[in-house]
NUDREN-64042 format. One record per residue (C-alpha): residue number from 0; x, y, z. Coordinates in steps of 0.25 Angstrom, whole numbers, always signed. Each point is the difference from the previous one (the first is absolute). Example, Ala and Ser with C-alpha at 12.3 -4.5 7.8 and 13.67 -1.06 7.14 Angstrom:
2
- resi_x_y_z
- 0_+49_-18_+31 .
- 1_+6_+14_-2 .
END
This chain:
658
- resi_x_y_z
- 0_+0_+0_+0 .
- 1_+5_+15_-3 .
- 2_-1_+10_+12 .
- 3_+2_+15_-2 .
- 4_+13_+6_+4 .
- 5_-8_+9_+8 .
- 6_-12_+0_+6 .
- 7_-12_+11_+1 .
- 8_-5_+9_-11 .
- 9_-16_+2_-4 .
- 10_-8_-6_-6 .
- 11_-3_+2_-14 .
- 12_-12_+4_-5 .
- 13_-11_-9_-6 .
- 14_-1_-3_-15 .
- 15_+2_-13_-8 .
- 16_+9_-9_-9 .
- 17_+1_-12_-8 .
- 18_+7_-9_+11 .
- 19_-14_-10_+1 .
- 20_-4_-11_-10 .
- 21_-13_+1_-8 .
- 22_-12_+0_+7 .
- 23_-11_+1_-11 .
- 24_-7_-12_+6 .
- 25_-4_-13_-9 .
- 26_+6_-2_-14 .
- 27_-9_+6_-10 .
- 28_+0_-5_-16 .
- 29_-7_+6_-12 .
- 30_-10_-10_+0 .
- 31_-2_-2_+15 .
- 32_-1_+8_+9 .
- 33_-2_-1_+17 .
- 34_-15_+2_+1 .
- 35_+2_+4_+15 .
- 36_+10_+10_-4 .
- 37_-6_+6_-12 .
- 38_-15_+0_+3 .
- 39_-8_+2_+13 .
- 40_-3_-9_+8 .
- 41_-13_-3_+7 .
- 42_-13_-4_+0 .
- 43_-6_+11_-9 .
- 44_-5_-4_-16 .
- 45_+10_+10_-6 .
- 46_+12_-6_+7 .
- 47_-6_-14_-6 .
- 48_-3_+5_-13 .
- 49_+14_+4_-1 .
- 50_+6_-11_+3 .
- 51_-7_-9_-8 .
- 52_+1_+10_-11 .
- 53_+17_-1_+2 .
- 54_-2_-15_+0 .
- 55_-7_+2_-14 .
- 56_+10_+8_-6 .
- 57_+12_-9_+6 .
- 58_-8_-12_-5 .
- 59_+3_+5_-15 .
- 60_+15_+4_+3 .
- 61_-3_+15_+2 .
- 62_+7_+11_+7 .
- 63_-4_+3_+16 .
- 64_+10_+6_+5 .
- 65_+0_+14_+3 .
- 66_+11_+6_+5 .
- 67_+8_-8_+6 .
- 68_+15_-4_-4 .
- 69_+4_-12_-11 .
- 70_+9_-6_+5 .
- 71_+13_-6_-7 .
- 72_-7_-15_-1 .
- 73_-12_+7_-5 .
- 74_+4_+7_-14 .
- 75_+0_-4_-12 .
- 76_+12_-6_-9 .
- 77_+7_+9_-8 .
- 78_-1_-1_-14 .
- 79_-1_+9_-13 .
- 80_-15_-1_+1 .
- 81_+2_+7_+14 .
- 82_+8_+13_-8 .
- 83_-12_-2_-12 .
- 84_-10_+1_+11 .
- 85_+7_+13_+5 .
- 86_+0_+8_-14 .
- 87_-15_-5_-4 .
- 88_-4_+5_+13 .
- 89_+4_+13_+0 .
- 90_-5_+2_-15 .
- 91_-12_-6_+1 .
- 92_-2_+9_+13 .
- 93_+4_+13_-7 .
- 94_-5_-1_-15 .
- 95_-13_+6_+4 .
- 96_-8_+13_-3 .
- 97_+3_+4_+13 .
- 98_+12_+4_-6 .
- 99_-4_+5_-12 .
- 100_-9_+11_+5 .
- 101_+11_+4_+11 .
- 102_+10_+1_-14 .
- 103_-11_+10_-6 .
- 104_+5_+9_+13 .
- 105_+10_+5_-7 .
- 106_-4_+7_-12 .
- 107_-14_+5_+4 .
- 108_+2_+5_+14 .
- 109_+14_+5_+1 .
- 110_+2_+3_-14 .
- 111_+11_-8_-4 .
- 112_+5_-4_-15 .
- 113_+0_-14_-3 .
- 114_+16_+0_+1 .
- 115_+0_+6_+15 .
- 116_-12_-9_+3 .
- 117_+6_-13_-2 .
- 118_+13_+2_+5 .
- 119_-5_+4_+13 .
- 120_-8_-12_+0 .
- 121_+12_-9_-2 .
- 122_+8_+7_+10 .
- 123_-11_+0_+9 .
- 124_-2_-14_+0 .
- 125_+14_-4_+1 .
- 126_+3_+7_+12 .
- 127_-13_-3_+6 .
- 128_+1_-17_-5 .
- 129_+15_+1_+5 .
- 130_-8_-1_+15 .
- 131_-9_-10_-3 .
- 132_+11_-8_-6 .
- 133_+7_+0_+13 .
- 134_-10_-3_+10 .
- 135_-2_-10_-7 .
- 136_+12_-9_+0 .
- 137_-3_+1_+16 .
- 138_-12_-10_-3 .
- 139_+8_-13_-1 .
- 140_+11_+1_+11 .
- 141_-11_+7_+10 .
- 142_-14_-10_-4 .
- 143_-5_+12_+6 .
- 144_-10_+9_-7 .
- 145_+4_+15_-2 .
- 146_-6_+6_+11 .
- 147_+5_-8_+10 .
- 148_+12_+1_-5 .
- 149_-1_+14_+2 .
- 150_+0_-3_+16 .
- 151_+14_-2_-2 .
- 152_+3_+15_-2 .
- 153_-12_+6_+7 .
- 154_-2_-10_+10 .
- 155_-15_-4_+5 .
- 156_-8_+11_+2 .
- 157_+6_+11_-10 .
- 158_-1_-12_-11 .
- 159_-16_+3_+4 .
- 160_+0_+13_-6 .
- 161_+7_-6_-14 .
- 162_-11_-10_+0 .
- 163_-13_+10_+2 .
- 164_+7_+9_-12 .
- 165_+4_-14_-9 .
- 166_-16_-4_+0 .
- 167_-4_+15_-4 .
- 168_+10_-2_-11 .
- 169_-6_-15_-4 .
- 170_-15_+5_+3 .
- 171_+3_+11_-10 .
- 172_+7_-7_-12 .
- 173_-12_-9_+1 .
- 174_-11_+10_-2 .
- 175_+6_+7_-12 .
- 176_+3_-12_-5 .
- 177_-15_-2_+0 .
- 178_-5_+12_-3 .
- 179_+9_-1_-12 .
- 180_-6_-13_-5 .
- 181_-13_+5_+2 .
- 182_+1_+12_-7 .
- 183_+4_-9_-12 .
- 184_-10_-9_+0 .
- 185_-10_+10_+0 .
- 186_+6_+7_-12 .
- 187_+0_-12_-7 .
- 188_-14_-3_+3 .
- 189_-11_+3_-8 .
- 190_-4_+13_+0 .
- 191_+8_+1_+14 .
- 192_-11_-10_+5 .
- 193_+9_-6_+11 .
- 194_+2_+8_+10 .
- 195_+14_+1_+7 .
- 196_-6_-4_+14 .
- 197_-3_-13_-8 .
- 198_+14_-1_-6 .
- 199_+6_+3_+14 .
- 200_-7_-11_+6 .
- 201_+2_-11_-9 .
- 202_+15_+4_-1 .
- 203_+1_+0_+16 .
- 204_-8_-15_+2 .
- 205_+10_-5_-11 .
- 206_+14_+5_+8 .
- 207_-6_-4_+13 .
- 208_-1_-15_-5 .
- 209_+12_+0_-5 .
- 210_+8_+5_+12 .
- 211_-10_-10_+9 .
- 212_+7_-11_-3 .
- 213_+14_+5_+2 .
- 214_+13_+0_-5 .
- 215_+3_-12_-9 .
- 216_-15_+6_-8 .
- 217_+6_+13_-1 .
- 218_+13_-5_-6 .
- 219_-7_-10_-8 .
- 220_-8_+12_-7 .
- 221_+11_+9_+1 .
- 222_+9_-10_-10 .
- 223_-10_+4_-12 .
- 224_-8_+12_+3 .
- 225_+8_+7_-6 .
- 226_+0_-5_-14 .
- 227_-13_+6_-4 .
- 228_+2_+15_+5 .
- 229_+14_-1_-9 .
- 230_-6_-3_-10 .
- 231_-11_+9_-1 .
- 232_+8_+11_+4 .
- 233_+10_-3_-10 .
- 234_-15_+2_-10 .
- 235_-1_+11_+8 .
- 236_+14_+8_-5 .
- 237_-1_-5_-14 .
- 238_-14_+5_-1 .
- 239_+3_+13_+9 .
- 240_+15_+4_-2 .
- 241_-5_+9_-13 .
- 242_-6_+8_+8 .
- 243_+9_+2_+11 .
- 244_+8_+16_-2 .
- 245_+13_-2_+0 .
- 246_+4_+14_-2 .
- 247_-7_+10_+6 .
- 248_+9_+5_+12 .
- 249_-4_+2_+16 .
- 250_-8_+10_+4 .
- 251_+5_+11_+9 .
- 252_+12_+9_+5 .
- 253_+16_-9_+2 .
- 254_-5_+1_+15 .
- 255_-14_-5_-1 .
- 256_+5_-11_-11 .
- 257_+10_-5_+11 .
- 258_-11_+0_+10 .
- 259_-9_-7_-8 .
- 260_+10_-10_-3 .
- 261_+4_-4_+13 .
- 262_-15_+0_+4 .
- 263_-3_-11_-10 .
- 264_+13_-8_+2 .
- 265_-4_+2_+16 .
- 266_-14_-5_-3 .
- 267_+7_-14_-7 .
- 268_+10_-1_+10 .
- 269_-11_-1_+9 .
- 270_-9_-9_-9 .
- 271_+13_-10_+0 .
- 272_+7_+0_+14 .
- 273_-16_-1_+8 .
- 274_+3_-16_-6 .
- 275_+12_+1_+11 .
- 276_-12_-2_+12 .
- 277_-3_-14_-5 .
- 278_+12_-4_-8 .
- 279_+4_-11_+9 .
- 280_-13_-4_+1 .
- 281_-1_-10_-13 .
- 282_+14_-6_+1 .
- 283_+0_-6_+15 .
- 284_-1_-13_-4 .
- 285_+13_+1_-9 .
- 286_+12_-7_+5 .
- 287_+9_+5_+10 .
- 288_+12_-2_-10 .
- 289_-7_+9_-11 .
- 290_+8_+9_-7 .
- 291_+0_+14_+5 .
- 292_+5_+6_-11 .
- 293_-8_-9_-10 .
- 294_-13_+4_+8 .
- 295_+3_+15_-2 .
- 296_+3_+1_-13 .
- 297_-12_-10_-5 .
- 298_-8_+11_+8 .
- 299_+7_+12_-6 .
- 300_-2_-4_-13 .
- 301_-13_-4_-1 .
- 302_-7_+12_+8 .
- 303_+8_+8_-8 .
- 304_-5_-6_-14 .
- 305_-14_+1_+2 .
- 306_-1_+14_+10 .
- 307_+7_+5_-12 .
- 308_-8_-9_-10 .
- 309_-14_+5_+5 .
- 310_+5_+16_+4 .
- 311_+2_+3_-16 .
- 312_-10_-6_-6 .
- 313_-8_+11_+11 .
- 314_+8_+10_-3 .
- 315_-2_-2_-15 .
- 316_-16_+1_+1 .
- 317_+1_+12_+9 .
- 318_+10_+8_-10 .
- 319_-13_-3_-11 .
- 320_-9_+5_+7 .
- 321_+1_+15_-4 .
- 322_+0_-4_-15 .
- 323_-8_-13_-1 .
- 324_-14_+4_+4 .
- 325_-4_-14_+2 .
- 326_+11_-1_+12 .
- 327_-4_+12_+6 .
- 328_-16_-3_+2 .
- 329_+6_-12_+4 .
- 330_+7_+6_+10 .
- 331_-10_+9_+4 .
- 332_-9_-12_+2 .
- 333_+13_-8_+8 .
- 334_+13_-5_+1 .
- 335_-5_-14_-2 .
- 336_-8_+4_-12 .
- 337_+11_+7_-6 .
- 338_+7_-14_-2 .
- 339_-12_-5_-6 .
- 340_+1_+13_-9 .
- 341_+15_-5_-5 .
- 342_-5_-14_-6 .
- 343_-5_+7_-11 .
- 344_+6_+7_-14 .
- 345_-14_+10_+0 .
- 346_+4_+14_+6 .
- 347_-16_+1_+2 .
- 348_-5_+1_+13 .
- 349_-12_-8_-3 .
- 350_+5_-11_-9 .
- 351_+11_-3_+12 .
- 352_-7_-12_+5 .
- 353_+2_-12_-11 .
- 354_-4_-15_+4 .
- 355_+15_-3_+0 .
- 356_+4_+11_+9 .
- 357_-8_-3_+9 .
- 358_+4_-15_+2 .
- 359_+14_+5_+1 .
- 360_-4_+10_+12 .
- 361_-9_-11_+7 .
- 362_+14_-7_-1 .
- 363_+7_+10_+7 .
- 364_-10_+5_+9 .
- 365_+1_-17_+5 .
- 366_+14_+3_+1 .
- 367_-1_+8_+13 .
- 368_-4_-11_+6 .
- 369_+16_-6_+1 .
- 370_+3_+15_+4 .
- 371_-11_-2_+10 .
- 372_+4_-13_+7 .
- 373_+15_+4_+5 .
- 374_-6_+12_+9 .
- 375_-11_-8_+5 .
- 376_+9_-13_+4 .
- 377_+9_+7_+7 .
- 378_-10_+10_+7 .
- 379_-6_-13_+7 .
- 380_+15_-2_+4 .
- 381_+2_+14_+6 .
- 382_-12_-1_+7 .
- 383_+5_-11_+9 .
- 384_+12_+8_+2 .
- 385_-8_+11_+9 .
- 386_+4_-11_+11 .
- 387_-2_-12_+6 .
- 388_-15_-1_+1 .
- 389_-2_+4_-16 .
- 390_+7_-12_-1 .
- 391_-11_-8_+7 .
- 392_-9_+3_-12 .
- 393_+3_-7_-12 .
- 394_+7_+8_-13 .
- 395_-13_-3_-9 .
- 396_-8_+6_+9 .
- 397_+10_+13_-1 .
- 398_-2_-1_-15 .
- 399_-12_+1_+1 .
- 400_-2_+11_+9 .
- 401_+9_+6_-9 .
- 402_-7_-1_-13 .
- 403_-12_+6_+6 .
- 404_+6_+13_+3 .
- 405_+6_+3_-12 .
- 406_-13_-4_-6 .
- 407_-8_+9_+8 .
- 408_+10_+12_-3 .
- 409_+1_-4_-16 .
- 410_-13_+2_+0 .
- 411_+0_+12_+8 .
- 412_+11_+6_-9 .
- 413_-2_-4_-14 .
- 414_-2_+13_-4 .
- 415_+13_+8_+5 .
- 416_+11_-10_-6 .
- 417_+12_+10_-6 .
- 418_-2_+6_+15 .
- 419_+2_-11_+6 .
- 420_+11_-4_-8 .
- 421_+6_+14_+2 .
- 422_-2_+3_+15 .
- 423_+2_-17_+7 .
- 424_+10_-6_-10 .
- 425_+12_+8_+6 .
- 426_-3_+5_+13 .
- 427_-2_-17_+2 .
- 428_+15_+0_-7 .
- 429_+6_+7_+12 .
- 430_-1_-10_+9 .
- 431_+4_-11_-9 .
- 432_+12_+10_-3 .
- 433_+5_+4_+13 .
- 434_-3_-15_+5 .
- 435_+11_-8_-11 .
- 436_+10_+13_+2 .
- 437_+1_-3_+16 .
- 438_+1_-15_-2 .
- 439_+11_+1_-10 .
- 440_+7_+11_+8 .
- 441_-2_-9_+12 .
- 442_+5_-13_-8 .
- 443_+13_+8_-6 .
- 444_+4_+9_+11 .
- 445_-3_-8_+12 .
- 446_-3_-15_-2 .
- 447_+14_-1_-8 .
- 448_+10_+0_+7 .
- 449_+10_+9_-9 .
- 450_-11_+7_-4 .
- 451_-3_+1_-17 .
- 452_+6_-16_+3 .
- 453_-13_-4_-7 .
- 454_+3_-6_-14 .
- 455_+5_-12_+6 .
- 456_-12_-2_+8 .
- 457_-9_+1_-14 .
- 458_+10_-9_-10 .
- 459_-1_-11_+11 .
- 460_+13_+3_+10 .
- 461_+6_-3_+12 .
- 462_-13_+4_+8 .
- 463_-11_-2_-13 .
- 464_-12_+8_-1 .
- 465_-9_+5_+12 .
- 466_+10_-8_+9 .
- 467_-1_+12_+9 .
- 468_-14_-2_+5 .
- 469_-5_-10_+10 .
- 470_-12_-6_-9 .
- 471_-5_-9_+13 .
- 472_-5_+12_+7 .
- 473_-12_+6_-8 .
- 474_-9_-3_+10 .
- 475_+7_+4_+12 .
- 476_-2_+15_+4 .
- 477_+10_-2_+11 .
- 478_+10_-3_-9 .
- 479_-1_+11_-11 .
- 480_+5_+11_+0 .
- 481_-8_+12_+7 .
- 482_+3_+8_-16 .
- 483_+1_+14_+8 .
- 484_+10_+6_-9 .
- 485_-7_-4_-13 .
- 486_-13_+3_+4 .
- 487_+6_+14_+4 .
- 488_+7_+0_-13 .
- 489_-12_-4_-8 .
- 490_-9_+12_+7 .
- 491_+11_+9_-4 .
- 492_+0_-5_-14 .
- 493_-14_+5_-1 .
- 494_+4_+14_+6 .
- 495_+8_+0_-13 .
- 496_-12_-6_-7 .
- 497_-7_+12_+5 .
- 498_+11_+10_-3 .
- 499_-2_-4_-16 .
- 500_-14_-3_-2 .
- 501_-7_+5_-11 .
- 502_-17_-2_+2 .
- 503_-12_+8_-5 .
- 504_-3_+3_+16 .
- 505_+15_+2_+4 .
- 506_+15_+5_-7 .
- 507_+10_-1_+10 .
- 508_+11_+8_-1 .
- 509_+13_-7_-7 .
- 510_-13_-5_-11 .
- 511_-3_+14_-2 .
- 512_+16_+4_-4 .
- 513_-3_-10_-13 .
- 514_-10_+5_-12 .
- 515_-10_+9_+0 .
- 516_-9_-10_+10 .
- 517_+8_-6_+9 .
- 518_+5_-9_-11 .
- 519_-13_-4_-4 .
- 520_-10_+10_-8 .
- 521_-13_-6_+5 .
- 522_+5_-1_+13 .
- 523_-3_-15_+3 .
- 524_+15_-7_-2 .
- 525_+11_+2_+10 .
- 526_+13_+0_-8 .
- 527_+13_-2_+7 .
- 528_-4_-6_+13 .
- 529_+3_-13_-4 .
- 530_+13_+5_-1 .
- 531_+3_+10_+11 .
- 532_-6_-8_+12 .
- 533_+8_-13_-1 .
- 534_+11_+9_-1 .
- 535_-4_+7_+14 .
- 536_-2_-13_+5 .
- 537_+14_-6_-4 .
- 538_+7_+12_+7 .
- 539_-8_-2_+13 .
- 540_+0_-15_+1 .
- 541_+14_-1_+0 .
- 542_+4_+6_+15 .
- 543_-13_-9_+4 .
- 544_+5_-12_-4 .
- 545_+7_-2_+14 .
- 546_-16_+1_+6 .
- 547_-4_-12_-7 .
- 548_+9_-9_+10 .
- 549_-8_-8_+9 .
- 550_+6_+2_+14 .
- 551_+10_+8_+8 .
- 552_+9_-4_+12 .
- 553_+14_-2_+4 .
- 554_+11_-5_-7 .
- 555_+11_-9_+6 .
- 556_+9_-10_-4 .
- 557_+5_-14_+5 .
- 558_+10_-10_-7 .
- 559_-6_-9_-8 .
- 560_+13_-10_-1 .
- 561_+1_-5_+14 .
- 562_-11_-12_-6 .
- 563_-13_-2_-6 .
- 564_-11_+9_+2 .
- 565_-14_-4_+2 .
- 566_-3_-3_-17 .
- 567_+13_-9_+1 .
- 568_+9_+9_-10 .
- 569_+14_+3_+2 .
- 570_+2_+14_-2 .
- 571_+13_+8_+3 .
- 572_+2_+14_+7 .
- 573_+0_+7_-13 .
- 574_-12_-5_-7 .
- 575_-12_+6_-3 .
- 576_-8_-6_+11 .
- 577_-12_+3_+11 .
- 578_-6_-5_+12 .
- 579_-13_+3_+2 .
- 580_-8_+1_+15 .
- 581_-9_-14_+3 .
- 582_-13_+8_-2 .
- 583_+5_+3_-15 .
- 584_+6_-14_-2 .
- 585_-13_-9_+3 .
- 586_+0_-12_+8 .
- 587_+4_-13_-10 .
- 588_+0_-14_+4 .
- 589_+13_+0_-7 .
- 590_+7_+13_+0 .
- 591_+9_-3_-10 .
- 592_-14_-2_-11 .
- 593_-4_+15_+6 .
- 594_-4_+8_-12 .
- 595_+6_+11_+4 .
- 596_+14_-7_-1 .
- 597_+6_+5_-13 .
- 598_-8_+12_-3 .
- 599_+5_+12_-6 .
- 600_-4_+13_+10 .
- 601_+5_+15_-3 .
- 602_+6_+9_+11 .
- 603_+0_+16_-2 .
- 604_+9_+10_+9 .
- 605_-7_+10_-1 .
- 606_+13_+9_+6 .
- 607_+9_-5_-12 .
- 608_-13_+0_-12 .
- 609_+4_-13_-4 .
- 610_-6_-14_+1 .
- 611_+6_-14_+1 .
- 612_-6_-15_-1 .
- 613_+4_-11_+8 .
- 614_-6_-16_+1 .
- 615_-8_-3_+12 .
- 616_+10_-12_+6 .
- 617_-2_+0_+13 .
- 618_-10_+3_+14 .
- 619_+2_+12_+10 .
- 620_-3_-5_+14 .
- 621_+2_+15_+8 .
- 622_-6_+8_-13 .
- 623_-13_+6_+4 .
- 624_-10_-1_-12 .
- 625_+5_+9_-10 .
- 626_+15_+0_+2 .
- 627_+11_-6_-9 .
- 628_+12_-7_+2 .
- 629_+10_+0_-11 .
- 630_+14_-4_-2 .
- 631_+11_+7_+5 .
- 632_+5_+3_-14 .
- 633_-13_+5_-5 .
- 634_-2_+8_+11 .
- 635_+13_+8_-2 .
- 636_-5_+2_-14 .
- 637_-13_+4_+4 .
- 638_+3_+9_+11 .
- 639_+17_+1_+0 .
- 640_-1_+10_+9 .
- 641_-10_-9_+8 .
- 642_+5_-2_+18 .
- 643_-8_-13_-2 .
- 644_-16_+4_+1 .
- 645_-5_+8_-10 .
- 646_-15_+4_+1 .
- 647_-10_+5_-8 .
- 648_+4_-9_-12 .
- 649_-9_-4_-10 .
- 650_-3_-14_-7 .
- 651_-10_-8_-6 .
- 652_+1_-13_-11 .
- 653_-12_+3_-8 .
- 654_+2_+16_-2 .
- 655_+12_-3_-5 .
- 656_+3_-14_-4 .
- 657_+9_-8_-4 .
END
């Protein structure tokens, strides 16, 4: 056993760490699931419904687990199809009108050339697929959806606030996404006779059954749903393109014109990185060896091909509609019946309507649907990540409590779609935004241990990818971190957010240094916020990194080479070691099997600035709770000008990893 050189010092304060194994109770899979740990329990008919309704979905191999982690023995082999699955997902997901009506943006409300317009929707959706790519690759190594693995960085209760602004983002998509289709199939109808509450409806009971069923349904339709909306876009560019005016430049002063462009690529930004709140959430059951890097770029590549696919051919009809009256009585009608206005060579407004193009529109309007079903799935998910007791309630059930309320607010606000689009898309984007720049910041500054060390974590290296994190304790409040600094962080980033905020009911002032309104000339598109806050949030993160550390106490140090320690190693006086107090260490029927014993923990002096890591080898019998015992040569590099007890350090395993 290690005892301190010195006795006394305080006791640190309360916080938590990765030191325990997983406690996430009984091994879930993705067709079973624990019925007393996923539905309630009791004599009630609801709890029995559910139950036997799981039993029923279980019976025919369908997904009923909600949230809880895959393990290792749980995934999938890994296989091309796996990497196939990946691209058709994402394209199936993003080759909708959803898409094209956000592409006609760009000309008709901010003005903007064709030109301007699409390479602010290419670079827009590079940066903002380049988040979702990366959450992504945490899905395999984890098992864990995206929103738990959130908890990592803002612990238990702040990861709350991430989930209630997740599902407004989910809810959201999902009701333009109907509103969308149902402005289409009543364009298409005769003489309008479907109504788009009708279209909304259908559109909505489709997607809902889909997403019932679970995961293996959704990648099933995923693998070709998105072969019709290709083709029938690609009719839609060969009948449309013609039309499209590539020549007449944007509108406005050099001032505005740079407003408005950073506006629209803001607004496709948005669109691309709001994917990053779920992005984990279709791939948990990938293996754990997947390939980092192949994940991301799969992911890049195919957001990137249809974002960009579906934003021009809107961009194309909106630069039309000032010369081609059919386009802009189209338009005036909706965006969705602008679309069914393209699949036709008349310029009339009243011959737009053929027999054909309305087949090819009823084909993208059911096209939605693959758009639908992502936010849907994974808002049953986030639903059970508000905490233990939402997990009680089965993920279908969540789905459907979903669906309802988008449906409800579809119906509600079928009539006010380009403001919808303008005024929710990116003020939804700054979370998303501000949430992926902390968690790189706190991966490459603070969970590496020499700092922008990171490639060798993504190609597979000494560590490999996500090694960092303590996957076992998603479940375990105790455990997490308390996420202080980034939720200060991310409050912050919104301060910025604030600062550069362009909307019709409020300019803030760095928006207002930018074009003649605030960057946007209808004064409903923030402009450079999604540039400016992450920024503020990098600069402020950085001395709060040292918060994020679990517990503080007093440091001392022992000799570790005068025999085995309590895990059994044999360590030398100039190792990299710790002992920890007995109320950290656990008791172990075989001390030598303790978890603990070979895990990685990071120590800060926050006297010198600087961090250290050292292997947990060893037990403390005088540390109180909180204190650390090291090795005498550690402690010399640590505190060199140390008389033997050092207080006030901090330390913590899974703030900082190993």
């Amino acid at each position: 056993m290690a005892s301190p050189a010195m006795d006394g010092g305080e006791q640190g304060s309360v916080g938590t760490a990765f030191l325990d194994p997983e406690t996430h109770g009984p091994s879930y899979s993705k067709n079973n699931t624990n019925l007393a740990a996923g539905t309630p329990t009791g004599p009630s008919r609801l709890a029995t419904y559910l139950r036997n309704f799981e039993r029923t979905l279980i019976k025919y191999n369908l997904e009923t687990r909600g949230v809880q982690r895959v393990l290792p023995n749980e995934t999938d082999t890994l296989s091309f199809r796996l990497y196939l699955q990946t691209f058709f997902l994402w394209v199936s997901i993003n080759l909708a009108a959803q898409n094209v009506t956000l592409g006609m943006l760009g000309p008709y409300i901010f003005g903007l050339s064709f030109r301007d317009a699409a390479l602010c929707a290419f670079f827009g959706s590079l940066i903002g697929a380049t988040g979702v790519s990366y959450v992504a690759t945490f899905a395999p190594v984890s098992g864990n959806r995206t929103l738990i693995f959130a908890r990592y960085v803002f612990g238990w209760y702040p990861t709350k606030l991430l989930v209630v602004l997740e599902l407004i983002v989910l809810l959201g998509y999902s009701m333009i996404d109907l509103v969308i289709a149902g402005q289409i199939l009543s364009a298409v109808s005769l003489n309008g006779s479907m109504s788009i509450v009708v279209g909304i409806i259908v559109v909505a009971i489709v997607g809902w059954l889909i997403t019932t069923f679970g995961i293996s349904v959704f990648q099933s339709f995923s693998r070709y749903a998105y072969i019709p909306p290709l083709i029938v876009f690609s009719i839609l560019y060969g009948i449309s393109s013609h039309n499209y005016d590539l020549s007449t430049p944007s509108h406005g002063d050099s001032r505005t014109i740079i407003g408005n462009r950073l506006s629209f690529l803001s607004i496709t930004l948005a669109a691309a990185v709001t994917y990053s709140g779920g992005a984990a959430d279709y791939f948990v059951y990938y293996p754990v060896h997947t390939p980092p890097v192949a994940l991301f770029s799969i992911t890049l590549v195919s957001l990137l091909f249809s974002f960009t696919f579906t934003y021009c051919i809107g961009i194309g009809l909106a630069s039309g509609i000032a010369a081609i009256p059919a386009y802009s009585a189209a338009y005036e009608t909706s965006q969705g019946a602008l679309i069914v206005a393209g699949f036709t060579e008349s310029t009339s407004p009243s011959n737009f309507n053929t027999g054909f193009g309305k087949f090819l529109s009823v084909v993208v309007a059911l096209g939605l649907i693959a758009n639908l079903v992502a936010p849907t799935y994974s808002s049953g998910v986030d639903f059970q990540v508000l905490g233990k007791n939402f997990q009680k309630i089965p993920r279908v059930v969540w789905n459907s409590v979903g669906v309802i309320i988008y449906t409800v607010c579809a119906l509600a606000g079928r009539d006010h779609l380009a403001e919808i689009f303008t005024n929710f898309l990116a003020l939804m984007g700054y979370w998303v935004i501000i949430w992926v720049g902390i968690t790189m910041v706190d991966q490459i500054f603070f969970r590496s241990r020499y700092g922008f060390k990171i490639g060798a974590d993504i190609l597979g290296g000494r560590r490999g990818w996500g090694q960092s994190y303590d996957w076992t304790i998603w479940n375990s409040p105790e455990k997490l971190p308390h996420g202080l600094a980034a939720l200060t962080a991310f409050l912050v980033g919104w301060i910025g957010a604030i600062l550069c905020m362009a909307q019709v009911w409020y300019i803030g002032p760095i928006a207002r240094m930018v074009g003649q309104y605030g960057a946007d000339p209808t004064r409903k598109m923030p402009s450079i916020t999604n540039t400016l806050a992450p920024l503020l949030l990098l600069l402020l993160l950085l001395p709060l990194l040292p918060a994020t550390l679990a517990y503080t106490g007093d440091m001392t140090y022992y000799s570790p080479s005068v025999g085995l320690g309590s895990c059994g190693y044999q360590s030398g006086d100039n190792d990299d070691v710790v002992a920890l107090s007995h109320e950290m260490m656990g008791r172990s029927a075989n001390p030598n099997a303790n978890p603990r014993c070979g895990t990685k923990i990071g120590i800060w002096n926050p006297y010198t600035k600087k961090h250290h890591q050292a292997t947990i080898v060893d037990t403390c019998g005088a540390c109180k709770k909180f204190d650390i015992d090291v090795s005498e040569g550690l402690f010399k590099r640590i505190a060199p000008n140390g008389d033997g007890r050092v207080k006030g350090m901090n330390w913590g395993g899974q703030a900082v990893g190993g």
